[in-house]
ROZAKE-776518 format. One record per residue (C-alpha): residue number from 1; residue in one letter; chain; x, y, z. Coordinates in Angstrom, 3 decimals, always signed. Layout:
N
+-----+---+---+----------+----------+----------+
|   k | r | c |       px |       py |       pz |
+-----+---+---+----------+----------+----------+
| NUM | a | A |        X |        Y |        Z |
...
+-----+---+---+----------+----------+----------+
This chain:
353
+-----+---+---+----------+----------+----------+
|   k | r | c |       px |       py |       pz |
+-----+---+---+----------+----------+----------+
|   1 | x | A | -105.257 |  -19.210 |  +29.529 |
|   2 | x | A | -102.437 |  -21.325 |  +29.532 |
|   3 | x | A | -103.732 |  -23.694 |  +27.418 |
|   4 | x | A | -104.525 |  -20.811 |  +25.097 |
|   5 | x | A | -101.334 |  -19.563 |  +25.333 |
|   6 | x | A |  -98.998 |  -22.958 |  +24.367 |
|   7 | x | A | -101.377 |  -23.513 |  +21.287 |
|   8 | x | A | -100.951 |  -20.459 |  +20.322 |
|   9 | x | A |  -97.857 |  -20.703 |  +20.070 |
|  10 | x | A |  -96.854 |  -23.838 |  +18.589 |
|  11 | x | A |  -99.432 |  -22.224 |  +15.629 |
|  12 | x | A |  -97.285 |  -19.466 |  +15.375 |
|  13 | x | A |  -93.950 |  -21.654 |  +15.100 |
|  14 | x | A |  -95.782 |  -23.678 |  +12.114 |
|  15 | x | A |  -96.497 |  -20.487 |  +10.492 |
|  16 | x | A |  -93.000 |  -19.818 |  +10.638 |
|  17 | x | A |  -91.706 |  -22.816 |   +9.529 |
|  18 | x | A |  -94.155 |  -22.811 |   +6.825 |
|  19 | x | A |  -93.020 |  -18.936 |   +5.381 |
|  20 | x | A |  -89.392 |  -20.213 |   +5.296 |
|  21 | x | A |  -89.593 |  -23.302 |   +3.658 |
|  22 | x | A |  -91.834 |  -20.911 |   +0.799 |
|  23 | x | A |  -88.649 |  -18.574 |   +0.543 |
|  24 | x | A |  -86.550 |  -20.957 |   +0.194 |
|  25 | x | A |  -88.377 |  -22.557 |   -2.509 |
|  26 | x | A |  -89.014 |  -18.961 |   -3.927 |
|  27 | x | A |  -85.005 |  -18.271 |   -4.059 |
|  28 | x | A |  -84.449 |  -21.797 |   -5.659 |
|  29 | x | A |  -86.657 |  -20.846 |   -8.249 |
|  30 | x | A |  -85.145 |  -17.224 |   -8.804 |
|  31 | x | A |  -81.628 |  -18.725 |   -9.578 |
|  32 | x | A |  -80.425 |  -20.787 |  -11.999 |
|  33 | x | A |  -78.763 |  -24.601 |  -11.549 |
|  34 | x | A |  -74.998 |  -24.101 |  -12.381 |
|  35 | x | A |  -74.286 |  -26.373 |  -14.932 |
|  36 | x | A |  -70.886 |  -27.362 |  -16.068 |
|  37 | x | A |  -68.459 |  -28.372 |  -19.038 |
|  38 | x | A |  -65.715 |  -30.447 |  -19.595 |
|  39 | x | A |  -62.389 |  -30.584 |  -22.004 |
|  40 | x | A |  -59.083 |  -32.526 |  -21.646 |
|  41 | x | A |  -55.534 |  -30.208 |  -22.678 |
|  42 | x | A |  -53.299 |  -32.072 |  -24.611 |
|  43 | x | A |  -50.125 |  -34.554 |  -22.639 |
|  44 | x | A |  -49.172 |  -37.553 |  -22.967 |
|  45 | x | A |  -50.143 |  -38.049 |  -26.365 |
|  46 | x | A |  -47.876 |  -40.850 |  -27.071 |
|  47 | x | A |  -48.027 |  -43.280 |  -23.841 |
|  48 | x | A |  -50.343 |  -46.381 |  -24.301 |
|  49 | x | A |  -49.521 |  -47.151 |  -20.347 |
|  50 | x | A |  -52.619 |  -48.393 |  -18.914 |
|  51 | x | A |  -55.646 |  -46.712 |  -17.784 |
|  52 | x | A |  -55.120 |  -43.244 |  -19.585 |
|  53 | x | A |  -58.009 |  -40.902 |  -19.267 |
|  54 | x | A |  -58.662 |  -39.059 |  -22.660 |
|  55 | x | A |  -61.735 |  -37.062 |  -23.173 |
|  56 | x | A |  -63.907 |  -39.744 |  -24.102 |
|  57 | x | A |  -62.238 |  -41.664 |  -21.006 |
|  58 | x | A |  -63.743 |  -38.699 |  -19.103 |
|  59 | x | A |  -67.224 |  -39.373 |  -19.776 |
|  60 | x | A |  -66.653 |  -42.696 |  -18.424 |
|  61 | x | A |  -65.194 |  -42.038 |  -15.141 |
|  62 | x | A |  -66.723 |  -38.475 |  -14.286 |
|  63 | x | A |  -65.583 |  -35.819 |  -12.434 |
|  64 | x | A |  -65.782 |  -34.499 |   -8.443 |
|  65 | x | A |  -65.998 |  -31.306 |   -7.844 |
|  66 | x | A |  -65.140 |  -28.945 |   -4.768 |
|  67 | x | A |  -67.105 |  -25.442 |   -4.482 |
|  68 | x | A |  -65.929 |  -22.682 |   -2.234 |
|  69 | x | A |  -68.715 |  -19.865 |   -1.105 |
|  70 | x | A |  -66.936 |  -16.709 |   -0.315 |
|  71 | x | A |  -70.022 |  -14.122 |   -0.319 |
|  72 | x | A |  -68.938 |  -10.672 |   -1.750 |
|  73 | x | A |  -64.866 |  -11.830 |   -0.625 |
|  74 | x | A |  -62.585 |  -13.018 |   -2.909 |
|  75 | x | A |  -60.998 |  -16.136 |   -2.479 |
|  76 | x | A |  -57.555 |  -14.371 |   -2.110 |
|  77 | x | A |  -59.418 |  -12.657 |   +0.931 |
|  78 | x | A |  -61.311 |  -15.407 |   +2.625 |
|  79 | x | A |  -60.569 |  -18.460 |   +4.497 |
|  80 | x | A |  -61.883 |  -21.143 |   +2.386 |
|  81 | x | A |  -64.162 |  -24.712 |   +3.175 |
|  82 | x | A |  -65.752 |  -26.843 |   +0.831 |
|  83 | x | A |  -68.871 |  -27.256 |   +2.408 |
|  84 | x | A |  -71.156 |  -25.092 |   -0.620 |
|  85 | x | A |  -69.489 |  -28.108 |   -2.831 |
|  86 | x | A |  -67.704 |  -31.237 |   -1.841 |
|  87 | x | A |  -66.686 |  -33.713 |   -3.983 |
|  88 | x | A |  -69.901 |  -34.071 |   -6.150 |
|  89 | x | A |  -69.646 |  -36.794 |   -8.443 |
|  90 | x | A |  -70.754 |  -35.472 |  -11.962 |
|  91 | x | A |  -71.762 |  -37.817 |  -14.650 |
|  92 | x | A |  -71.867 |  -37.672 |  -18.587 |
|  93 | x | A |  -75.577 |  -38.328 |  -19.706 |
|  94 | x | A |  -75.399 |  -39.607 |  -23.352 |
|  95 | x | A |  -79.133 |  -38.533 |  -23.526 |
|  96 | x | A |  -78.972 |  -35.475 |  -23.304 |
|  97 | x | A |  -75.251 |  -34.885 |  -23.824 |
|  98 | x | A |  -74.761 |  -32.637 |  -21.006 |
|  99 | x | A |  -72.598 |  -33.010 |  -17.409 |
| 100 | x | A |  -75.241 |  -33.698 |  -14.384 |
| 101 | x | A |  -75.196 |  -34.286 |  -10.974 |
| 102 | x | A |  -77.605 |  -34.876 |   -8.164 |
| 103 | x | A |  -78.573 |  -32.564 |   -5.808 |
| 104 | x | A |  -78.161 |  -29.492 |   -7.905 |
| 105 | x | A |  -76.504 |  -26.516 |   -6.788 |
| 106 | x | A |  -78.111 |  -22.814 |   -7.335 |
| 107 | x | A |  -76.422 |  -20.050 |   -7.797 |
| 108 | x | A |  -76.489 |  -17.133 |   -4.957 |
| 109 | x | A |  -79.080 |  -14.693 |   -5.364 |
| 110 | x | A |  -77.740 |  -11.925 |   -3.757 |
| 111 | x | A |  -75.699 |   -9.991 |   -6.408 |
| 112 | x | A |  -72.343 |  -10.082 |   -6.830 |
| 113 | x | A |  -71.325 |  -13.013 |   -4.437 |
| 114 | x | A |  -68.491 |  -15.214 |   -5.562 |
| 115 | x | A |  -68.292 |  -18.924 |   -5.905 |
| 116 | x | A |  -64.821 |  -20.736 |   -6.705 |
| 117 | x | A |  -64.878 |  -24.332 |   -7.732 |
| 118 | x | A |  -61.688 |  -26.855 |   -8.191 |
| 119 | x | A |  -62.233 |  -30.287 |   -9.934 |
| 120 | x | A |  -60.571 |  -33.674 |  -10.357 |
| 121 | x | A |  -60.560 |  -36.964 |  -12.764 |
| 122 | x | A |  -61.000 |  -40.173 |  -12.648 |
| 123 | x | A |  -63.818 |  -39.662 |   -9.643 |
| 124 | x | A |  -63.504 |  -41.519 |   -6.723 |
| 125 | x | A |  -65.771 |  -41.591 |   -3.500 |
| 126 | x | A |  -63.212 |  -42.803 |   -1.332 |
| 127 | x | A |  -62.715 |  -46.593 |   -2.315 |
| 128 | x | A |  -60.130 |  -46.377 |   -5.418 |
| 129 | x | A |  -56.515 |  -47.172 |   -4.082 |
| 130 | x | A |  -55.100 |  -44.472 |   -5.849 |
| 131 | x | A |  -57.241 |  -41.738 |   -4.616 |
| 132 | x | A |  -58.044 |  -42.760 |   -1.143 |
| 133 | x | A |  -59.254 |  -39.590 |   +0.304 |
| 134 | x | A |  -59.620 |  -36.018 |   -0.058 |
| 135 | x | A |  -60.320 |  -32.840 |   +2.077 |
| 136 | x | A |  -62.977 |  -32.564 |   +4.584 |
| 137 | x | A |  -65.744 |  -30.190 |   +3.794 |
| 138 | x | A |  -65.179 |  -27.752 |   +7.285 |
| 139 | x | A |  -61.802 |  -28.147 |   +6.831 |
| 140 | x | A |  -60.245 |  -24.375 |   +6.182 |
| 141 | x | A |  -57.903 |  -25.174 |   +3.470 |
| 142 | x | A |  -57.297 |  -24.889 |   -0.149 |
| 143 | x | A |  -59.210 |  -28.028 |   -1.394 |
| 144 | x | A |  -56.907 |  -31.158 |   -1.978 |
| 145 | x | A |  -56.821 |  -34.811 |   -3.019 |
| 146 | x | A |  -54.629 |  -37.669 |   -2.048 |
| 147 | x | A |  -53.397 |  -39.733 |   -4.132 |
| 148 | x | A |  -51.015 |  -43.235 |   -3.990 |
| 149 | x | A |  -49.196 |  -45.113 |   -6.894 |
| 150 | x | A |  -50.702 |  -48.224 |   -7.282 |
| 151 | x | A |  -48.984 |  -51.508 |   -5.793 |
| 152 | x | A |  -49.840 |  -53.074 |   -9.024 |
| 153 | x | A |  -48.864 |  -51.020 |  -11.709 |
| 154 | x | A |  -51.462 |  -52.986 |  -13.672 |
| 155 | x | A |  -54.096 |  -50.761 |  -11.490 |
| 156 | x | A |  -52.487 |  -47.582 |  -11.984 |
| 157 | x | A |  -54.916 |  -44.819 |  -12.304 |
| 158 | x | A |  -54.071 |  -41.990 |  -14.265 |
| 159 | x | A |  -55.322 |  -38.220 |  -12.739 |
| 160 | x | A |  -56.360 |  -35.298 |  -13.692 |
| 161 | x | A |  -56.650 |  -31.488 |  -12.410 |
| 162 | x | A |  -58.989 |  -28.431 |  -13.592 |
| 163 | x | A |  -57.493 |  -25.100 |  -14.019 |
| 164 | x | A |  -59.518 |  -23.270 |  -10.942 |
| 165 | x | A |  -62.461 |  -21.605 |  -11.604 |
| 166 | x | A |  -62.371 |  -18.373 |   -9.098 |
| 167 | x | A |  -64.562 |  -16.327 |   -7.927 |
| 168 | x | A |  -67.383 |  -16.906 |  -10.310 |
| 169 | x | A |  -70.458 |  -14.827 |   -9.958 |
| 170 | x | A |  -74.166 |  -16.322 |  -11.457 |
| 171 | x | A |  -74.042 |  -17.370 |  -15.438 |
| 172 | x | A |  -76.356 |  -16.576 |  -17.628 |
| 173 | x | A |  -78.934 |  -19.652 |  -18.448 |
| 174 | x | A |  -76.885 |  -22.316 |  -20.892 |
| 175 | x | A |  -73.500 |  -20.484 |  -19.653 |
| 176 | x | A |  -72.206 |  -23.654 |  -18.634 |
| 177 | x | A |  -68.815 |  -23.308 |  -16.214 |
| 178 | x | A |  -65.681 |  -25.005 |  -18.311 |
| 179 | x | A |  -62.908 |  -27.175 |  -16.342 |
| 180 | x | A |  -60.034 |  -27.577 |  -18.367 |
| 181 | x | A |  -58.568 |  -30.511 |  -17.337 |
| 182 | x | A |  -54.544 |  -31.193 |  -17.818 |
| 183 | x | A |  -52.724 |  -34.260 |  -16.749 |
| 184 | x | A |  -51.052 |  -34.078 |  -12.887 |
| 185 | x | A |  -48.665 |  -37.064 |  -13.291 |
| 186 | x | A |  -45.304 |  -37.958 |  -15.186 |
| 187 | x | A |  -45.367 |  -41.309 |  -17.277 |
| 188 | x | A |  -41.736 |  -42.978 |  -17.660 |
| 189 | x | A |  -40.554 |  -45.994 |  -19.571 |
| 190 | x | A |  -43.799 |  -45.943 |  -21.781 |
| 191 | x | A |  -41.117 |  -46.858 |  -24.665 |
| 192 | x | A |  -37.755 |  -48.651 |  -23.503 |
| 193 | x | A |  -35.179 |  -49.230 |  -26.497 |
| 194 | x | A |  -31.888 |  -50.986 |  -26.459 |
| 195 | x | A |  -29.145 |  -50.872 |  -29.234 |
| 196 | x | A |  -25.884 |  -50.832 |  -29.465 |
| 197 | x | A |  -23.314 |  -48.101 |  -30.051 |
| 198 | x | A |  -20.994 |  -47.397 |  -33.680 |
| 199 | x | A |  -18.011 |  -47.747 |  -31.488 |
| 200 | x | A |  -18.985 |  -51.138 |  -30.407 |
| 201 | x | A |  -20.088 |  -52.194 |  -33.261 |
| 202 | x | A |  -16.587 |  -51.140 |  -35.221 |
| 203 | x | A |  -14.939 |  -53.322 |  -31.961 |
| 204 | x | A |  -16.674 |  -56.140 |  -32.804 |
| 205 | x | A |  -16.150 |  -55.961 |  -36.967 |
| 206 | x | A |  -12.372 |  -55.322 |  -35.982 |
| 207 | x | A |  -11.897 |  -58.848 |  -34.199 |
| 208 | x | A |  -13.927 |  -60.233 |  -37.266 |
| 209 | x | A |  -11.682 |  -58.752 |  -39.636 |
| 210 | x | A |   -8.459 |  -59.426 |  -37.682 |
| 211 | x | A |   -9.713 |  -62.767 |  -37.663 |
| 212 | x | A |  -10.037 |  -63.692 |  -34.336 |
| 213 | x | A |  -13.955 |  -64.987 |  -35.002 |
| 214 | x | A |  -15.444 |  -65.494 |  -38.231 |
| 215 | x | A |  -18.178 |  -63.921 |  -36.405 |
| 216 | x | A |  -20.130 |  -62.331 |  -33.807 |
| 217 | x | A |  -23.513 |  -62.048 |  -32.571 |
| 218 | x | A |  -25.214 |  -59.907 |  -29.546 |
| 219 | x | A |  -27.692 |  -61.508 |  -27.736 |
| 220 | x | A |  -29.698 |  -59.379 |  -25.548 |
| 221 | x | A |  -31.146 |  -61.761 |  -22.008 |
| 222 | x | A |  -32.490 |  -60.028 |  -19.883 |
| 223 | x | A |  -34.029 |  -56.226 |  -19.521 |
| 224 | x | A |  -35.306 |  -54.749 |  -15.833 |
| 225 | x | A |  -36.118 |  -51.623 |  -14.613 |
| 226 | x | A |  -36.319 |  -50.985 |  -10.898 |
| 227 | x | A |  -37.842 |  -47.628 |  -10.087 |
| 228 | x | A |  -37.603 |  -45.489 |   -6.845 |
| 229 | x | A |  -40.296 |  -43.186 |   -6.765 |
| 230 | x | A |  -42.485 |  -40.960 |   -4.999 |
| 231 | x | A |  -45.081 |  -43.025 |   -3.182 |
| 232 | x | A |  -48.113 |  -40.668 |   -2.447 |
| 233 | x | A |  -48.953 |  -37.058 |   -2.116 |
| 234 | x | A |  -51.700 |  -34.128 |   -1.892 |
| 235 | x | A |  -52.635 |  -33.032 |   -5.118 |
| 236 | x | A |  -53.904 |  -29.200 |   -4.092 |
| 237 | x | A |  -56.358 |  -28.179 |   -6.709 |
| 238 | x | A |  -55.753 |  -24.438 |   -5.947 |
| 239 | x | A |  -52.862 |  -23.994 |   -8.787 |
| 240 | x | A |  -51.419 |  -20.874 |  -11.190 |
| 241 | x | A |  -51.639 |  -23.690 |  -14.001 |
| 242 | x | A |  -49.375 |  -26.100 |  -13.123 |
| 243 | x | A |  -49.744 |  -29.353 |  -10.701 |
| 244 | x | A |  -49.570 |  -28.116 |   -7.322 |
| 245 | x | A |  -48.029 |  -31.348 |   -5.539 |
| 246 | x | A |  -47.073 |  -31.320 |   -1.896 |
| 247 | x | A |  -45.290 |  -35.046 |   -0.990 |
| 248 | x | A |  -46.695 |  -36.415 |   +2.099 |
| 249 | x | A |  -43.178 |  -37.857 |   +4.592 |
| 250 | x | A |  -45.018 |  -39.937 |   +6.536 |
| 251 | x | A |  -44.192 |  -43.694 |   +6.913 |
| 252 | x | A |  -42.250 |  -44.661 |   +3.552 |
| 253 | x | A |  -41.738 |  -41.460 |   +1.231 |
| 254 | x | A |  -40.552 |  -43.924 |   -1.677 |
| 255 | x | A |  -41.241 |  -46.841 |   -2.771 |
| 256 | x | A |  -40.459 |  -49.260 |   -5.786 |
| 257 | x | A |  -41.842 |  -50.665 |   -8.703 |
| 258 | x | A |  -39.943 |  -53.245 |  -11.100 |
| 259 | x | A |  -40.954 |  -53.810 |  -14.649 |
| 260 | x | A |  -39.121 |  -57.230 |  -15.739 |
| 261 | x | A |  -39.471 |  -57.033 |  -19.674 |
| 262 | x | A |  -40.100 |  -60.497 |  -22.085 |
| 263 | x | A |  -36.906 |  -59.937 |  -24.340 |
| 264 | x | A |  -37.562 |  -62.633 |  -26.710 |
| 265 | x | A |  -40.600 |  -64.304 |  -28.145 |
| 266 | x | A |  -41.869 |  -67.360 |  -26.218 |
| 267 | x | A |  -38.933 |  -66.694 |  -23.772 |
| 268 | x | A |  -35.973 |  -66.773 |  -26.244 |
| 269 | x | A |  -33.448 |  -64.255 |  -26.128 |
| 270 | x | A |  -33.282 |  -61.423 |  -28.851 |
| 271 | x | A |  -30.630 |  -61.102 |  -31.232 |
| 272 | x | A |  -29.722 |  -57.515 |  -31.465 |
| 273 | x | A |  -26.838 |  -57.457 |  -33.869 |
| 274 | x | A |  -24.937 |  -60.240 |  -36.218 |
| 275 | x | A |  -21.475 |  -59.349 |  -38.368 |
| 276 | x | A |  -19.030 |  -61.947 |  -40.484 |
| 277 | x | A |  -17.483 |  -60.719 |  -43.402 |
| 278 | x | A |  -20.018 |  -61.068 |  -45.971 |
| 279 | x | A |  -23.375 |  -59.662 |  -44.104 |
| 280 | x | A |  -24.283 |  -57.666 |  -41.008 |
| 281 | x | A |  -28.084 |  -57.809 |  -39.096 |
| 282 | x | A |  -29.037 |  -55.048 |  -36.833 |
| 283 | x | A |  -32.023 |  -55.270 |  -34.887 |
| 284 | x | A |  -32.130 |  -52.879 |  -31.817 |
| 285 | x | A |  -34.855 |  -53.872 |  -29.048 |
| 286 | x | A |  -37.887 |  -52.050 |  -28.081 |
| 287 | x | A |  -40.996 |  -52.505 |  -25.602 |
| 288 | x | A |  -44.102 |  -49.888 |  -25.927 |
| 289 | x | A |  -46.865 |  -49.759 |  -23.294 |
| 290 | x | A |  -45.444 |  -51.062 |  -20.242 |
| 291 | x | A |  -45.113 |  -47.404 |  -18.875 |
| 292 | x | A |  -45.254 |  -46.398 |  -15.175 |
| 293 | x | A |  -47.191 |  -43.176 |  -13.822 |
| 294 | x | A |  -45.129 |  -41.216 |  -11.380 |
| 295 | x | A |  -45.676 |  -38.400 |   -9.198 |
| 296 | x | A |  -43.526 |  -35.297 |  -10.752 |
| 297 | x | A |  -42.380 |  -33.798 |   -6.720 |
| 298 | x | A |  -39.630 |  -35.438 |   -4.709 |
| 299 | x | A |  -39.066 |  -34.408 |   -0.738 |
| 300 | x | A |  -35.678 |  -32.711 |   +0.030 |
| 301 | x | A |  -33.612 |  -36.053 |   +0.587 |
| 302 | x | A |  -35.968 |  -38.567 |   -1.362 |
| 303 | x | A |  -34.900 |  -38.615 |   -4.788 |
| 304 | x | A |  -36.630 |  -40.346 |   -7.610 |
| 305 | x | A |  -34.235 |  -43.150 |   -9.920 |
| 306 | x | A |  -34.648 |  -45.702 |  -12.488 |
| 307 | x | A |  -32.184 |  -48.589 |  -12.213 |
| 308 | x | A |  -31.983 |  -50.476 |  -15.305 |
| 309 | x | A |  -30.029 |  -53.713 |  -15.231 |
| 310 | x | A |  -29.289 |  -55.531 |  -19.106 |
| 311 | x | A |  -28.008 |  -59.012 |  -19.472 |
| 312 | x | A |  -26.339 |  -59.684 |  -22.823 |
| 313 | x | A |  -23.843 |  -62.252 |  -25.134 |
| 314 | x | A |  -21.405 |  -61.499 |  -27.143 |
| 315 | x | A |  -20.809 |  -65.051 |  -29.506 |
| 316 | x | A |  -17.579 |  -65.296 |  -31.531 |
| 317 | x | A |  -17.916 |  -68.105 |  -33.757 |
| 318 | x | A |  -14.452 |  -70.057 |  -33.505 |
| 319 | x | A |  -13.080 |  -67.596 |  -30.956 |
| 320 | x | A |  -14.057 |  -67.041 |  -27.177 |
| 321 | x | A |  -17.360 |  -65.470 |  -26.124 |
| 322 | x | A |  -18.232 |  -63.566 |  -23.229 |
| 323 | x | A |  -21.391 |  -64.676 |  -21.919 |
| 324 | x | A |  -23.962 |  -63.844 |  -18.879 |
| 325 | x | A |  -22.335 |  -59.918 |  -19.511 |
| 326 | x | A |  -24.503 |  -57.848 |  -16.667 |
| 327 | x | A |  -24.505 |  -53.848 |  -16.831 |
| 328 | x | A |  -26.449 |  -51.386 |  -14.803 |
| 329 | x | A |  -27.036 |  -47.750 |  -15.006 |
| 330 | x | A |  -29.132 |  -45.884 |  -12.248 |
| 331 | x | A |  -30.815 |  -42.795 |  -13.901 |
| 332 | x | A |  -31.762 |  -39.702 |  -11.664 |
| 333 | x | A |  -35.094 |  -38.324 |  -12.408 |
| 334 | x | A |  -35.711 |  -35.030 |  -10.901 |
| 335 | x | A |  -36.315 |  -32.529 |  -13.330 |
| 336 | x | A |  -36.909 |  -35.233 |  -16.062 |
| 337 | x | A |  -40.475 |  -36.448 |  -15.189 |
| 338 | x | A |  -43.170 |  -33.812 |  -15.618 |
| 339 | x | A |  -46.667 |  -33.373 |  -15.663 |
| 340 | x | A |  -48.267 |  -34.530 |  -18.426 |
| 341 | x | A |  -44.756 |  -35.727 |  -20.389 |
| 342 | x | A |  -43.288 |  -39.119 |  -21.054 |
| 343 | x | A |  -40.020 |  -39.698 |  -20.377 |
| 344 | x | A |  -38.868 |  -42.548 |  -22.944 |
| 345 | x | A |  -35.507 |  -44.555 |  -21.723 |
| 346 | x | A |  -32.563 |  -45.339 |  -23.905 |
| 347 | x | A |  -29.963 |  -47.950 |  -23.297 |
| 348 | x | A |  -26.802 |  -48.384 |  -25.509 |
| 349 | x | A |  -24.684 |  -51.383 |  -25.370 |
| 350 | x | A |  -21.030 |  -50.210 |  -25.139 |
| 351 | x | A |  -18.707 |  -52.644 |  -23.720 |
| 352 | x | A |  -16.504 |  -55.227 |  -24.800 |
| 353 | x | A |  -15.278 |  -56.310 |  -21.259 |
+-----+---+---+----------+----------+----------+
């Protein structure tokens, strides 16, 4: 009887296990796979600063993905994990010209029940400096990545954010669900330019004609840019449309980058403006491409600067010329770097001292 009894029952348990694998193969195949699209919003149209992702950068890189399962909730009214989605890598296939991923997602049979699903460029599993790490998927939070600025800012990593798609109940079949992605950081100094102001310029002509120098020439030495700025915080993909940065103050809140420009050709200095009596050369500076990505959020107390530091010459031909001239200006940057903007820099020469 026993015997009987034990066999009996571990028949019965098959059985069981048997049935449910059969409805859960039968749900599968009553839903649909939720498929996705992708577009990139205009911003930073202009910047050539290394590593921008465009929409055909996109395709490259691919996407991650965070899905939140709130049943017949909202996701105003439930406490949200990312455990129905978390971080899936999806990939441009150029055969087929659609978004995929691997394992596929269904969605919910039961009628009515929301999904809401955040996403992110470049993608990153982890080992990118820039985006080191991201939410956990039982972790009961609005979903969130980290992200660093590069030590090299040869290796920045530009990064993007999805408008949030919430509370989505099942599409119909080639209803594919659109991110909209927008650019989540600031780019400054993508173009630096250097001249030199009228009133200097009418100083300079004025000790030409007065005849103190039969002329003058501005030689521009040296150009570097030291910025403080924000060095890492949670991007929270949860947003009303805008970046949705919290700064993380742990260990150093700022740190600093230093772009030291080539002036002259071959390492010769640049001549920015020439006057004697009978002709006047004007030639004002400019670098494009060297810009730096920066986060747009400071922490109460850790404000965000460029220091830019100009060497310069003034030559008077037969009269005395001030050389190895040094000036500095230290630009404030809250409020002026925003998401998806440039920020170009202007300098203007205006001392005779």
């Amino acid at each position: 009887m026993t015997r009987r009894y034990v066999i009996g029952t571990v028949l019965l348990l098959a059985l069981l296990a048997a049935h449910s694998c059969n409805l859960m193969e039968e749900q599968e195949q009553a839903s649909e796979p939720i498929a996705f699209s992708a577009v990139v919003a205009g911003g930073m149209p202009a910047t050539r600063a290394a590593n921008m992702v465009a929409e055909a950068g996109l395709k490259g890189t691919g996407f991650g993905v965070f899905g939140c399962y709130t049943g017949l909730h909202t996701y105003a009214e439930s406490s949200v994990t990312t455990d129905y989605m978390h971080n899936q890598h999806l990939t441009w296939d150029d055969r087929t010209s659609h978004w995929i991923y691997d394992p596929l997602k269904y969605w919910p049979n039961e009628e009515g029940h929301h999904v809401s699903f955040f996403a992110y460029a470049p993608y990153s599993d982890g080992s990118l400096e820039c985006i080191p790490s991201f939410i956990f998927d039982h972790e009961v939070a609005d979903p969130w990545i980290f992200y660093r600025l590069a030590a090299n800012v040869n290796n920045q990593v530009d990064l993007l954010y999805a408008d949030p798609l919430l509370d989505q109940t099942r599409h119909a079949i080639g209803d594919p669900l659109t991110f909209t992605f927008k650019h989540a950081l600031a780019c400054v100094g993508d173009t630096v330019r250097i001249s030199c102001t009228d009133t200097f310029k009418d100083a300079l002509r004025a000790q030409v004609a007065g005849g103190s120098c039969t002329e003058v020439r501005v030689i521009l030495k040296k150009v570097v840019i030291e910025y403080t700025l924000t060095a890492k915080a949670r991007l929270v993909l949860w947003n009303r449309g805008a970046a949705n940065w919290n700064v993380v103050q742990s260990e150093e809140v700022l740190t600093t980058r230093t772009m030291d420009f080539a002036v002259g050709e071959f390492g010769r200095d640049y001549l920015l403006w020439k006057y004697s009596a009978s002709a006047e050369s004007y030639y004002p500076w400019k670098d494009i491409g060297h810009g730096v990505f920066c986060i747009p959020a400071e922490a109460n107390g850790y404000g965000q600067v460029a220091k830019m530091t100009m060497e310069y010459d003034i030559v008077r031909e037969g009269g005395v010329s001030l050389l190895d001239h040094t000036v500095t200006a230290t630009l404030p940057l809250r409020g002026l770097v925003q998401e998806g903007k440039v920020l170009n820099i202007n300098m203007e020469i205006n001392n005779l001292q």
